[in-house]
PAMAR-432023 format. One record per residue (C-alpha): residue number from 0; residue in three letters; y, z, x. Coordinates in nm, 4 decimals, padded with zeros to 6 digits. Example, Ala and Ser with C-alpha at 12.3 -4.5 7.8 and 13.67 -1.06 7.14 Angstrom:
<pt num="0" residuo="ALA" py="-00.4500" pz="00.7800" px="01.2300"/>
<pt num="1" residuo="SER" py="-00.1060" pz="00.7140" px="01.3670"/>
# end
This chain:
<pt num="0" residuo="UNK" py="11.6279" pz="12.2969" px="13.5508"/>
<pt num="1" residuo="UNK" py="11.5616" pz="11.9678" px="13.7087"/>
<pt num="2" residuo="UNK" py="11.7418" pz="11.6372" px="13.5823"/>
<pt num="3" residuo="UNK" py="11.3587" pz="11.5315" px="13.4465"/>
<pt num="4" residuo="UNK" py="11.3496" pz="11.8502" px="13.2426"/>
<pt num="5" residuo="UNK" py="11.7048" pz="11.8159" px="13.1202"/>
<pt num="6" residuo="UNK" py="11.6311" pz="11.4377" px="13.0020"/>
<pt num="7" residuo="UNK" py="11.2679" pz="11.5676" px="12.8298"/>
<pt num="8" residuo="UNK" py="11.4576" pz="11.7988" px="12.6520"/>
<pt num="9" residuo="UNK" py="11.7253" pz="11.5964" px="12.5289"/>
<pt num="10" residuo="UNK" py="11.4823" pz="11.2837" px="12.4467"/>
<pt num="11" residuo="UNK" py="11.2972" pz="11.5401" px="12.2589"/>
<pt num="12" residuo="UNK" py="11.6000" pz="11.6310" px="12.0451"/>
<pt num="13" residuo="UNK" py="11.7011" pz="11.2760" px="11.9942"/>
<pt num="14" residuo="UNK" py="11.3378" pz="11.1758" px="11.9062"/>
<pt num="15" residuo="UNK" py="11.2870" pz="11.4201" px="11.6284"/>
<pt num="16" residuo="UNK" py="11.6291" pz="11.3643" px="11.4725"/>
<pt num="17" residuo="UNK" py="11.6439" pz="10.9954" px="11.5409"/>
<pt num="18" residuo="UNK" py="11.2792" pz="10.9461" px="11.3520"/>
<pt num="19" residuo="UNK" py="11.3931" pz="11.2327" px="11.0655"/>
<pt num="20" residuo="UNK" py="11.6877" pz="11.0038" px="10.9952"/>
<pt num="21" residuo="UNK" py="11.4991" pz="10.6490" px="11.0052"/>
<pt num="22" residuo="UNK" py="11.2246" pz="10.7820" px="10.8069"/>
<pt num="23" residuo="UNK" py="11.4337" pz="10.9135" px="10.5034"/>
<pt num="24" residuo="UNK" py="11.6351" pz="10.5025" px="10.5319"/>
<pt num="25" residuo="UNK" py="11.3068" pz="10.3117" px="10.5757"/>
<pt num="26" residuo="UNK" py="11.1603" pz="10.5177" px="10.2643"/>
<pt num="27" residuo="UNK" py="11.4350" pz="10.3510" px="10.0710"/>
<pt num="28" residuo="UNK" py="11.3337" pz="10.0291" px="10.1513"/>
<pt num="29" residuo="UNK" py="10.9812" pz="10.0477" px="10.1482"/>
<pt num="30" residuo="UNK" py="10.6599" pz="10.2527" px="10.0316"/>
<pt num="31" residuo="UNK" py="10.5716" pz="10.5533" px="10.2079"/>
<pt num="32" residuo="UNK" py="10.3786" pz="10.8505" px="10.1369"/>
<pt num="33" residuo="UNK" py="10.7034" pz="11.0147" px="10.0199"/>
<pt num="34" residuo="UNK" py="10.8757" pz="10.7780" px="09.8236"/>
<pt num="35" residuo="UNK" py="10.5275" pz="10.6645" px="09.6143"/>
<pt num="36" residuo="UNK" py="10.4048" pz="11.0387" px="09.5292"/>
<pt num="37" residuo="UNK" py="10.7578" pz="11.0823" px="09.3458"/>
<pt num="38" residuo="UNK" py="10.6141" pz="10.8266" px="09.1049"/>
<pt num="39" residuo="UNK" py="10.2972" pz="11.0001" px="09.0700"/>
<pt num="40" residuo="UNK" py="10.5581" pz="11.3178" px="09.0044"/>
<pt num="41" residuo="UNK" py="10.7317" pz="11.1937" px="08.7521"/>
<pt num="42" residuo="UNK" py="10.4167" pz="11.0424" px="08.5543"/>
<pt num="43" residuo="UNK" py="10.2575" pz="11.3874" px="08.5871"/>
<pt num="44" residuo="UNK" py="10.5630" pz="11.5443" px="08.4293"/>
<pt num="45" residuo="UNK" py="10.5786" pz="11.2875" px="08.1317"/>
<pt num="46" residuo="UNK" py="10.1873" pz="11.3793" px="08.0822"/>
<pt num="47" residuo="UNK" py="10.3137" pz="11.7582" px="08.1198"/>
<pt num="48" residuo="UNK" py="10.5667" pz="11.7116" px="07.8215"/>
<pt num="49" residuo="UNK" py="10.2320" pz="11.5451" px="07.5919"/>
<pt num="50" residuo="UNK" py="10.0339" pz="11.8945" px="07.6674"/>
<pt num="51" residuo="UNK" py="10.0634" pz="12.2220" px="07.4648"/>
<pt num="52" residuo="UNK" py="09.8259" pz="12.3828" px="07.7098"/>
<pt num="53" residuo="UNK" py="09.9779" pz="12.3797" px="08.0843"/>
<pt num="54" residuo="UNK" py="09.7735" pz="12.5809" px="08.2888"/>
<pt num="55" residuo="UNK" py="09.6427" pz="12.3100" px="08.4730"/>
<pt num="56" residuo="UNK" py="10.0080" pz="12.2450" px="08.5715"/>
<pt num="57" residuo="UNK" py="10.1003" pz="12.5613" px="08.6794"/>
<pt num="58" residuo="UNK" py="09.7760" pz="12.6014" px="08.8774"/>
<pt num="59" residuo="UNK" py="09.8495" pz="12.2285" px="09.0432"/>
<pt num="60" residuo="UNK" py="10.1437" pz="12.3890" px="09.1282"/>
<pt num="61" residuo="UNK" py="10.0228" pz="12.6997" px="09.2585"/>
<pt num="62" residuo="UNK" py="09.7470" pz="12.5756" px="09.4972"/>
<pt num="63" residuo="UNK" py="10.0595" pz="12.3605" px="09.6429"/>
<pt num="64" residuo="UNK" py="10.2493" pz="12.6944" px="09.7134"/>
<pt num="65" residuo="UNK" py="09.9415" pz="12.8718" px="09.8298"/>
<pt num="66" residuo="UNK" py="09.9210" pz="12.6185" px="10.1292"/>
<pt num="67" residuo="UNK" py="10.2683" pz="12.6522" px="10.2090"/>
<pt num="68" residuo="UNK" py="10.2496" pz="13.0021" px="10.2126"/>
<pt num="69" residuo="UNK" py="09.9687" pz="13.0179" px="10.4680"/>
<pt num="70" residuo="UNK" py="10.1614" pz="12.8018" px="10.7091"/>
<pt num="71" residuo="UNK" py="10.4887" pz="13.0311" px="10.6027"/>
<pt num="72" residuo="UNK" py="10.2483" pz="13.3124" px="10.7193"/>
<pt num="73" residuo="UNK" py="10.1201" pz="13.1241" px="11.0265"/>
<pt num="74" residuo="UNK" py="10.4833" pz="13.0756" px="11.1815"/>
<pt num="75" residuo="UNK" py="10.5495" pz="13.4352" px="11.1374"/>
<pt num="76" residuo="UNK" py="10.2896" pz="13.5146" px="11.3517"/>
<pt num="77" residuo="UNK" py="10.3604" pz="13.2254" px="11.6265"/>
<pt num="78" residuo="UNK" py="10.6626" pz="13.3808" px="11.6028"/>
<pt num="79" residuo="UNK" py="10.5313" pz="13.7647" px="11.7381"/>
<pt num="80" residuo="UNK" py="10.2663" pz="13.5946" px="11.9564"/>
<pt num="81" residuo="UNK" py="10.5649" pz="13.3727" px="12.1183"/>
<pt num="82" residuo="UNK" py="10.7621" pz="13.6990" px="12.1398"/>
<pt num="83" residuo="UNK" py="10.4789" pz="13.8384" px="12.3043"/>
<pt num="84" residuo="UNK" py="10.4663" pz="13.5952" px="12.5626"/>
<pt num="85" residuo="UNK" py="10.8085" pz="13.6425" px="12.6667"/>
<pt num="86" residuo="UNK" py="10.7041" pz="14.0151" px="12.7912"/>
<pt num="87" residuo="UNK" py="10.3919" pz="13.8774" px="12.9863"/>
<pt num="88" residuo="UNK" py="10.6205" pz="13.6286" px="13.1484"/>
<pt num="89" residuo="UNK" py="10.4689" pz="13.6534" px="13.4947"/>
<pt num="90" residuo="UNK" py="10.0970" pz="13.6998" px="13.4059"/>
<pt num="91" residuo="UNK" py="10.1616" pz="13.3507" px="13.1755"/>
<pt num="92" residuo="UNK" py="10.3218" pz="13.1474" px="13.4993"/>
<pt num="93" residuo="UNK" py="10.0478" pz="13.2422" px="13.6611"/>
<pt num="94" residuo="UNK" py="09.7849" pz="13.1033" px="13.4840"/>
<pt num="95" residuo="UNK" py="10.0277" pz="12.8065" px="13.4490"/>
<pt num="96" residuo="UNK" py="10.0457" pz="12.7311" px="13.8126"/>
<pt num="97" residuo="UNK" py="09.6665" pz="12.7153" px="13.8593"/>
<pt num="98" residuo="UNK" py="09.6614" pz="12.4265" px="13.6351"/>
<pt num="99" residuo="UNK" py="09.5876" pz="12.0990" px="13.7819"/>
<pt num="100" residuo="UNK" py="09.9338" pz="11.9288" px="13.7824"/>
<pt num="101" residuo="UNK" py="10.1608" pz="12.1805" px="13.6928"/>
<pt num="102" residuo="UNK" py="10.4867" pz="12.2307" px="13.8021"/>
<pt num="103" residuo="UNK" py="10.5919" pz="12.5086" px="14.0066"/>
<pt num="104" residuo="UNK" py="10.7759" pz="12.7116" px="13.7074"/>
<pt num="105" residuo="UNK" py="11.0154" pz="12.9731" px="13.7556"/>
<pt num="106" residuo="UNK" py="11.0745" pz="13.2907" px="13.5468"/>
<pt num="107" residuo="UNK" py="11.3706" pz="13.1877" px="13.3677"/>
<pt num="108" residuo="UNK" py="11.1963" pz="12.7956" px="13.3147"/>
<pt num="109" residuo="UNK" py="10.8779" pz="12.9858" px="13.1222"/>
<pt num="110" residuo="UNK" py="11.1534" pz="13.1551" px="12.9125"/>
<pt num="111" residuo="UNK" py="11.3490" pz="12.8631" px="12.8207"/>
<pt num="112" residuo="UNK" py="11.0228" pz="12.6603" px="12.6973"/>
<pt num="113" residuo="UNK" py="10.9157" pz="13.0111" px="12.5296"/>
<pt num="114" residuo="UNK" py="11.2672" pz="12.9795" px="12.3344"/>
<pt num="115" residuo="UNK" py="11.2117" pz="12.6504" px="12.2549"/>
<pt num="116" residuo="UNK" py="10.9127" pz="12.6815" px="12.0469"/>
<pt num="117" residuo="UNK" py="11.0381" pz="13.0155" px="11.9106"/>
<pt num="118" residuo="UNK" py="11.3289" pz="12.8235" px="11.7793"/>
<pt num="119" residuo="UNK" py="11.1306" pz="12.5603" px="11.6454"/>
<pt num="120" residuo="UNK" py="10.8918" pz="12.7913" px="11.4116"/>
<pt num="121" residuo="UNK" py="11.2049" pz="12.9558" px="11.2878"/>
<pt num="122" residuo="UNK" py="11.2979" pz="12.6217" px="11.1881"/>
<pt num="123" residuo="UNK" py="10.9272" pz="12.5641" px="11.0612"/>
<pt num="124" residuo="UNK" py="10.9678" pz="12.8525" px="10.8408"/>
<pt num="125" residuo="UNK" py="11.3062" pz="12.8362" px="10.6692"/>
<pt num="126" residuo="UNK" py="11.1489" pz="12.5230" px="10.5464"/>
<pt num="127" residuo="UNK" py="10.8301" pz="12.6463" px="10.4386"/>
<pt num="128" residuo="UNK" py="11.0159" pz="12.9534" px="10.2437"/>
<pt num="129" residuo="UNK" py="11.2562" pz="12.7082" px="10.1040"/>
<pt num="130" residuo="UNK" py="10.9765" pz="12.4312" px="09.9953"/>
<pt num="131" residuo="UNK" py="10.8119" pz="12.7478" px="09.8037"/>
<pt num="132" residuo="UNK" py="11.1725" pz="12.8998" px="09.6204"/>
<pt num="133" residuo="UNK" py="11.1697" pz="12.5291" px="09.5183"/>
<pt num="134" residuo="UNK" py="10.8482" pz="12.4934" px="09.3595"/>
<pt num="135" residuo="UNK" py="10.9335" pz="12.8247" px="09.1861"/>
<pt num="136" residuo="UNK" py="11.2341" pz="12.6390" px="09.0374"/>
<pt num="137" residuo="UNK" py="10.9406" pz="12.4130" px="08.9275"/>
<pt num="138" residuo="UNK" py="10.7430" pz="12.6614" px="08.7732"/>
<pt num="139" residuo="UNK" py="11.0484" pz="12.7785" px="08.6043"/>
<pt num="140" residuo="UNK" py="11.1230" pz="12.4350" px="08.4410"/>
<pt num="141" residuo="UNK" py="10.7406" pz="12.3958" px="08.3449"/>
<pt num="142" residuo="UNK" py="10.7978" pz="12.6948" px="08.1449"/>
<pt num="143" residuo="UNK" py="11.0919" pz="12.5946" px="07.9650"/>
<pt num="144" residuo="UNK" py="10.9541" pz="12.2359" px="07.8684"/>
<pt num="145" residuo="UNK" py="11.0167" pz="12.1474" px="07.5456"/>
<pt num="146" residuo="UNK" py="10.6581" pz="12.1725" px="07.3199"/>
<pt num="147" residuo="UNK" py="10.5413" pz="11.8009" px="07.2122"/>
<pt num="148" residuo="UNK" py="10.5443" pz="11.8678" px="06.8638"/>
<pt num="149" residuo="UNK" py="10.9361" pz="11.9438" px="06.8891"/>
<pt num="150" residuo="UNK" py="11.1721" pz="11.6494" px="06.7284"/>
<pt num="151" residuo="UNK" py="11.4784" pz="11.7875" px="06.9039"/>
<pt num="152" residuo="UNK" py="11.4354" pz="11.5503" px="07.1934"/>
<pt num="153" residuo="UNK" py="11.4584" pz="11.2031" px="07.2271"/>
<pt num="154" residuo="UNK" py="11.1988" pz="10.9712" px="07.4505"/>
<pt num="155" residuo="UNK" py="11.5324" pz="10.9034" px="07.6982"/>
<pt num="156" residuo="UNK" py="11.6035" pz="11.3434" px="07.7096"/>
<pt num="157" residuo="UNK" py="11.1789" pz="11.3442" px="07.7464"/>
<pt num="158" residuo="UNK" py="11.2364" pz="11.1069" px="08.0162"/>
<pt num="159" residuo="UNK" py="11.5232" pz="11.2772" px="08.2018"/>
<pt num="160" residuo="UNK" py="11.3561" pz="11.6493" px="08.1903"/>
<pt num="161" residuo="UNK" py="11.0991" pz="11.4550" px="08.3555"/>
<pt num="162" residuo="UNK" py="11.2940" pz="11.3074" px="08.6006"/>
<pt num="163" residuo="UNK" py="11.4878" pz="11.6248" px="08.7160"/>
<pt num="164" residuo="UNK" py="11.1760" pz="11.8463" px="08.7007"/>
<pt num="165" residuo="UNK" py="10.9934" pz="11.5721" px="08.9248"/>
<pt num="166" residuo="UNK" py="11.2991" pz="11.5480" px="09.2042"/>
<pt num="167" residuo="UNK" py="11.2780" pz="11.9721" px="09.2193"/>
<pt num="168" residuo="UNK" py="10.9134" pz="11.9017" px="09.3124"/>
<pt num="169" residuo="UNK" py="11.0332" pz="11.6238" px="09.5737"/>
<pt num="170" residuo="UNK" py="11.2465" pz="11.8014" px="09.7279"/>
<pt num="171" residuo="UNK" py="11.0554" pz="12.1071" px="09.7694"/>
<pt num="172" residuo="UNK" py="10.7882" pz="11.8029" px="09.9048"/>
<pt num="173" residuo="UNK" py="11.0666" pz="11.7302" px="10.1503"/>
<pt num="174" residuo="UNK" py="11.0827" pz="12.0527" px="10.3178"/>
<pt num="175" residuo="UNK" py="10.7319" pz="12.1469" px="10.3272"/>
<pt num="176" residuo="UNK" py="10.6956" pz="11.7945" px="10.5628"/>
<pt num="177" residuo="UNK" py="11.0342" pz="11.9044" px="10.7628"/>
<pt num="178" residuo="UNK" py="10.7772" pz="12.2191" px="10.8520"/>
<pt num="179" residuo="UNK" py="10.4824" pz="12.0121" px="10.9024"/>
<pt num="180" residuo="UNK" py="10.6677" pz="11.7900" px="11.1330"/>
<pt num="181" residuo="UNK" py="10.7772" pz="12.0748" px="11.3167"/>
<pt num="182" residuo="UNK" py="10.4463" pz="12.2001" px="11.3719"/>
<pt num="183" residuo="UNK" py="10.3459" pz="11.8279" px="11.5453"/>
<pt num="184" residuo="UNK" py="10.6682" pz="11.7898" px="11.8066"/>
<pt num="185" residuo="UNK" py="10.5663" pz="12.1910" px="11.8649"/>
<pt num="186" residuo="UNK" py="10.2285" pz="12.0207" px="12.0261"/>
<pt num="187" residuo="UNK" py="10.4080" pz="11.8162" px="12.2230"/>
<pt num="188" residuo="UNK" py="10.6395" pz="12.0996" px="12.3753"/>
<pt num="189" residuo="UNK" py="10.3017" pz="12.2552" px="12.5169"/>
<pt num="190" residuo="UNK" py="10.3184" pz="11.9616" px="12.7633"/>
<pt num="191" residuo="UNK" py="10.6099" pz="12.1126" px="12.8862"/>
<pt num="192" residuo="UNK" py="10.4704" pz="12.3971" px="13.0416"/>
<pt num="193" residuo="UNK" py="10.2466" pz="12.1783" px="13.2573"/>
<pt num="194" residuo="UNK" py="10.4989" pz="11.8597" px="13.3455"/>
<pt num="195" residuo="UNK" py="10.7999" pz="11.7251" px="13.2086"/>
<pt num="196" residuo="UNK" py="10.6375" pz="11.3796" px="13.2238"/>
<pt num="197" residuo="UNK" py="10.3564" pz="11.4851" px="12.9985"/>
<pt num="198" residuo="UNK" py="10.6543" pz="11.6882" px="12.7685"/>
<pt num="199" residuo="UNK" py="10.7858" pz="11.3073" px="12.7087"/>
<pt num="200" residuo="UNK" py="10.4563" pz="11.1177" px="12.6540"/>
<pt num="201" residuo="UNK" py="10.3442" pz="11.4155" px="12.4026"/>
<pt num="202" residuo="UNK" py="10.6359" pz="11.3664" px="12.1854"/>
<pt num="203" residuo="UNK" py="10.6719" pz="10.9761" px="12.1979"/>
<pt num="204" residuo="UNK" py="10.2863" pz="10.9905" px="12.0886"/>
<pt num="205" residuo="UNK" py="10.3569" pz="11.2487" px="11.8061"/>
<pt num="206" residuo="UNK" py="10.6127" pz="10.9835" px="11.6337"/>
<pt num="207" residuo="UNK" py="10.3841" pz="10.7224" px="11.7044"/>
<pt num="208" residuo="UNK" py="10.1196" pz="10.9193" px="11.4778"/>
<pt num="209" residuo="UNK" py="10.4008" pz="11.0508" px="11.2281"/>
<pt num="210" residuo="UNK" py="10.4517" pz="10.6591" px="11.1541"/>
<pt num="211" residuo="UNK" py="10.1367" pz="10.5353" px="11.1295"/>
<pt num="212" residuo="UNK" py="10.0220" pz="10.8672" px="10.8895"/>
<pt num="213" residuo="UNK" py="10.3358" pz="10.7802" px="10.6748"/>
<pt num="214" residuo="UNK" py="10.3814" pz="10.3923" px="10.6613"/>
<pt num="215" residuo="UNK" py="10.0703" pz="10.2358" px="10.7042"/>
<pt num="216" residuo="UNK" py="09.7855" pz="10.5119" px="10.6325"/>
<pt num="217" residuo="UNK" py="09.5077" pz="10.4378" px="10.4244"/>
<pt num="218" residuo="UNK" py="09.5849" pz="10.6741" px="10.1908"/>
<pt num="219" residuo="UNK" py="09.9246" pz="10.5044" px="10.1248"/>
<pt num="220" residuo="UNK" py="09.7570" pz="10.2427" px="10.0787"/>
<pt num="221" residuo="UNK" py="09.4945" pz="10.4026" px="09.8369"/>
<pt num="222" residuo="UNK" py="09.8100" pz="10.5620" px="09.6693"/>
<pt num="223" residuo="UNK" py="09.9946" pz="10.1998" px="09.6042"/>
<pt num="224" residuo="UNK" py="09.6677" pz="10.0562" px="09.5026"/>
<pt num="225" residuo="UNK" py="09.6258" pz="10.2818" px="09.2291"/>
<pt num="226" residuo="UNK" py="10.0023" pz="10.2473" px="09.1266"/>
<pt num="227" residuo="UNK" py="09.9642" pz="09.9479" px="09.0768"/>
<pt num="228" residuo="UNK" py="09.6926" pz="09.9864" px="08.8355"/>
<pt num="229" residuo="UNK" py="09.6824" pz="10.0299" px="08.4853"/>
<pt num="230" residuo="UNK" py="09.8961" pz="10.4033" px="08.5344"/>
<pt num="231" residuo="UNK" py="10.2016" pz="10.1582" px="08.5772"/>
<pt num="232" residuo="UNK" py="10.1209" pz="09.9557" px="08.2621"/>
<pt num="233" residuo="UNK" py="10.0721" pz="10.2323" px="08.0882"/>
<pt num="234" residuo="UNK" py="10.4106" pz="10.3988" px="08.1024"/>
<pt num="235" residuo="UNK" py="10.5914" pz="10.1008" px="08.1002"/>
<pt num="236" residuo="UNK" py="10.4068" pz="10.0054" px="07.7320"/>
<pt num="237" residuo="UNK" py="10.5089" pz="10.4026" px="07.6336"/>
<pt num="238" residuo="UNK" py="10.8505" pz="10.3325" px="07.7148"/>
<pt num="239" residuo="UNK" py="10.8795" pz="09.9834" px="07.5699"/>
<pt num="240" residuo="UNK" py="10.6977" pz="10.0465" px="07.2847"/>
<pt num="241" residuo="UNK" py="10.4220" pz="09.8027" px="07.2498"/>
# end
């Protein structure tokens, strides 16, 4: 490997940890798409508690694992296509090398970048398969929610089965975006294949779009406005009491 391809590689590594980190501090601090759906969580489990019939909470829940079991599937078979590729070796360089600014790429360079990506769908799907073992914690906790008509609870108990029932669905939120984001710096390995140069600007534009889709979307911002509605007055009057 050439000193460019060693750098691309390790710029790569430090990009996608680097932005993991300073997105889950910066979500502390500020909105993001993350940090304001857990409100919207735990106001949909406080509704959840005020249902006898939930249903429609179970089938919110499964059209969420339904998704994440496609792209669960999808890596699996990335996975055997990537595989795949690592037996056609020399048929793949050439098509490669007829591209208009590719590098000259050896048999044992093709390989590497193969391993890459293979490495990062494995990655992609232990956290898909995790998000969706989460969000059957969630359906399990759904199922043992106290009815509304029971006394045995009081509003701050109401309040903390909320809570906890709300982080199991954050945190199986969490790792369905760790696979997500895997999927996007996967794009930005393809560049690799061609130029090392093009490895670097693919991945530096992937966290530029990561940002932008996560801080200052318009659907975060469609998301704060209607927090900040009457949904926010309304729970704090339940809780105070007027």
């Amino acid at each position: 490997m050439s000193w460019l391809d060693i750098a691309s590689v390790t710029g790569f590594l430090i990009t996608w940890v680097g932005y993991t980190v300073f997105a889950r501090k910066k979500a502390k601090e500020t909105w993001c798409l993350t940090s304001s759906l857990q409100w919207y969580r735990v106001e949909w489990m406080l509704r959840m508690l005020d249902r006898d019939m939930r249903m429609a909470d179970t089938a919110i829940l499964s059209n969420l694992e339904r998704v994440i079991g496609f792209f669960a599937s999808t890596s699996i078979l990335i996975l055997a296509g990537l595989v795949t590729a690592l037996t056609a070796n020399k048929a793949a360089i050439e098509v490669l090398t007829s591209l208009p600014f590719a590098e000259p790429t050896t048999v044992e360079q093709f390989e590497l970048k193969v391993m890459l990506l293979i490495l990062i769908f494995i990655f992609a799907f232990f956290n898909f398969t995790w998000s969706l073992r989460q969000y059957s914690f969630a359906n399990v906790l759904i199922g043992a929610a106290p009815p509304p008509e029971a006394g045995e609870l009081s509003e701050d108990e109401r309040l903390r089965f909320a809570i906890s029932t709300a982080k199991v669905i954050d945190h199986a939120g969490h790792s369905y975006n760790y696979g997500l984001r895997s999927y996007y710096f996967s794009m930005s390995v393809l560049g690799w294949f061609i130029h090392p140069l093009l490895f670097i600007a693919g991945y530096l534009f992937v966290v530029c779009v990561l940002y932008r889709r996560e801080f200052m979307s318009r659907a975060l911002n469609s998301i704060l406005a209607a927090r900040e509605g009457g949904l926010e007055r309304q729970q704090r009057k339940k809780f105070s009491g007027k």
